[in-house]
N, C-alpha and C positions, 0 to 999 in steps of 0.2 A: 359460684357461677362466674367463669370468666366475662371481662366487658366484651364488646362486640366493638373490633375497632373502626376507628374513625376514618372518613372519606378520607380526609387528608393525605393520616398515616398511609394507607393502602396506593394512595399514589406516589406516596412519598417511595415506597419500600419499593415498587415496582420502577420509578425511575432508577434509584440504586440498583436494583439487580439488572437493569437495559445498560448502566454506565458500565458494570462491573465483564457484559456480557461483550459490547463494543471494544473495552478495554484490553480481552481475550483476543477476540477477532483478530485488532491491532497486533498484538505479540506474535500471532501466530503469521499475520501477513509478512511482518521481519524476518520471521525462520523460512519462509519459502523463498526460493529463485527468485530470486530479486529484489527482495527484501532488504537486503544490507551488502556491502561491497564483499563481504568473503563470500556471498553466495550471490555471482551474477549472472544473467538468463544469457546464454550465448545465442548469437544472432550472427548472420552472416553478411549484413551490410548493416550501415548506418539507416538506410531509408527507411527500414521495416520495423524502428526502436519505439518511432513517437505516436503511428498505430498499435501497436502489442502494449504499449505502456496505456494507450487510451481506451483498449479494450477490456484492461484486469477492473472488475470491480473494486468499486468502495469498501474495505474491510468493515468500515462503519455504519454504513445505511444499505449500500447495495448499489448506491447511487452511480453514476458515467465521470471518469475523471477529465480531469482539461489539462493539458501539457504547461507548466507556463516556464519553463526551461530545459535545454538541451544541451551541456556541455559534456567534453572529455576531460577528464579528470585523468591524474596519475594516483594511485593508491598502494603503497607498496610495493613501488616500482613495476605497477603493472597497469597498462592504460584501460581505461574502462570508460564508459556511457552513464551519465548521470539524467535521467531526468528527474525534474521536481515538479511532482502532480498536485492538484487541487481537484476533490470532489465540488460538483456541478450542485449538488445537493446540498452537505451539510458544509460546506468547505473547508475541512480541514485535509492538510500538508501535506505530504509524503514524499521521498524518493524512491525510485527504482533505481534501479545498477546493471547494468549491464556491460557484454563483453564479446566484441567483434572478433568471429575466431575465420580461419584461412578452410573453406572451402577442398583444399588440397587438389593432388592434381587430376585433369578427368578422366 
């Protein structure tokens, strides 16, 4: 007869599998549009960058992110939108990337 395990263990193993599950979320937020500078969210002015970055949830909790930088950056000779967000919730880090593209003519 197997033991019957322990409160602990059972919260132990379920925080592990929440770490392991956030962890996923994380990687996968990287690979989408905006996630890393080879994949940046095109936008067509600067004004609409630090709304749409405030609007992506938290890959972590679900939480509302807070802006707390806006610069341009050069990345491979090509100019891009850096914001650096912070969850409102759990707080941790992140950037987006973005990349200001021409409208064309009307």
């Amino acid at each position: 007869m197997a033991k019957k395990p322990r409160p602990r263990a059972k919260r132990r193993e379920a925080q592990r599998s929440d770490e392991k599950l956030q962890a996923a979320r994380e990687r996968l937020f990287q690979l989408e549009a905006g996630g890393s500078p080879e994949r940046p969210v095109s936008v067509l002015s600067a004004a609409v960058i630090e709304g749409y970055a405030e609007s992506v949830p938290c890959p972590r909790c679900e939480g509302r992110h807070g802006v707390v930088e806006h610069v341009a950056v050069t990345v491979a000779r090509v100019r891009l939108r850096e914001t650096r967000l912070r969850c409102r919730q759990c707080g941790t880090t992140r950037s987006m990337w973005f990349r200001i593209t021409d409208a064309g003519p009307n």
